[in-house]
N, C-alpha and C positions, 0 to 999 in steps of 0.2 A: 751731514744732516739727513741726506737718503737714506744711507744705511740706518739710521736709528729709528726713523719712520718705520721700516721695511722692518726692524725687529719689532717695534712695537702692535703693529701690526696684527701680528702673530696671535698674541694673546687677547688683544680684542674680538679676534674674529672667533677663537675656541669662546671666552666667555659670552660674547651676544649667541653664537650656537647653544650653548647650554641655558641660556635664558628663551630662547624660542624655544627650546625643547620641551621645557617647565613648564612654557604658558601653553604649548601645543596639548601636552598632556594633562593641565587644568581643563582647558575646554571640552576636550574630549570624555573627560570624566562628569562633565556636568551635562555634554549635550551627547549622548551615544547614538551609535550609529541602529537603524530600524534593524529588525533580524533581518541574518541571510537566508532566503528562499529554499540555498541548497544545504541546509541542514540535515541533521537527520531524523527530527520528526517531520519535517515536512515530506520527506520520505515513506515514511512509513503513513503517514494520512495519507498521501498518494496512492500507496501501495492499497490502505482499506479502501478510497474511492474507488480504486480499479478493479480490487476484488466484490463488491458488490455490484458494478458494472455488469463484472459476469456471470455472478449469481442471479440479478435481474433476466441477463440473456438467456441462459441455461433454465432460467425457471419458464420465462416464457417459451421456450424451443419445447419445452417440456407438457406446457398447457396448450400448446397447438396438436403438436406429434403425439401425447401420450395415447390418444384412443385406439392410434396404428400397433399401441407394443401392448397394450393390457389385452384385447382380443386375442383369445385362444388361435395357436395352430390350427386346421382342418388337418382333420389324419387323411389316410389313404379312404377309408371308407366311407369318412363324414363329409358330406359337403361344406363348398365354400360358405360364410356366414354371410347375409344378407346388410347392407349399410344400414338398414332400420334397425337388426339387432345389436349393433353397435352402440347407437345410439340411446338403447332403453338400457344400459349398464351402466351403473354409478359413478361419476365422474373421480380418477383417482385424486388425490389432494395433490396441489402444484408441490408440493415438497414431502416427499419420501421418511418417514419417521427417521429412519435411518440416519439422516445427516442431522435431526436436531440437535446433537448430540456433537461440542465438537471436542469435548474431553479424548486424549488419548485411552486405546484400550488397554484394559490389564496385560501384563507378560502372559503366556502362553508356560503351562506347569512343565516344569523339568521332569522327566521318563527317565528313572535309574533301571538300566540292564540287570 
């Protein structure tokens, strides 16, 4: 009688496994799991939070320092400029035309010899 238990066994335990498995994969389908964090857009929102980060920082590095780099050089002959005249020169805009722009630039024309 052991041994027939011990093969019976057998197949009850494969078919209750295939019946958890059913119901595992019913519930699952009805209750899904939240997104994962480590996707890849949450990546790249990452990636734009951090790049405007440093657009913030560079723009303001830029709005404090810039009065130090728009003032002209003194040449050898011209004296140094006075901090007052600094200061009566138009403030440059915190951002540079230059970068509004962030389309790639055209190719460069091919020169046949």
């Amino acid at each position: 009688m052991g041994d027939v238990l011990l093969a019976l066994s057998i197949p009850v335990l494969v078919f209750g496994g295939g019946i958890y498995a059913a119901c595992d994969c019913w519930w699952r389908r009805r209750h899904p799991a939240p997104p994962s964090p480590y996707t890849h857009r949450a990546a790249r929102l990452a990636e734009q939070d951090m790049l405007l980060l440093a657009e913030e920082i560079v723009d303001g590095a830029y709005a404090a320092f810039g009065p130090f780099y728009d003032a002209p050089a003194p040449g050898p002959a011209e004296p140094p400029t006075e901090p007052a005249a600094l200061s009566s020169r138009s403030p440059r805009p915190s951002r540079p035309a230059s970068t509004l722009d962030r389309a790639p630039s055209p190719p460069a024309a091919v020169q046949k010899p």
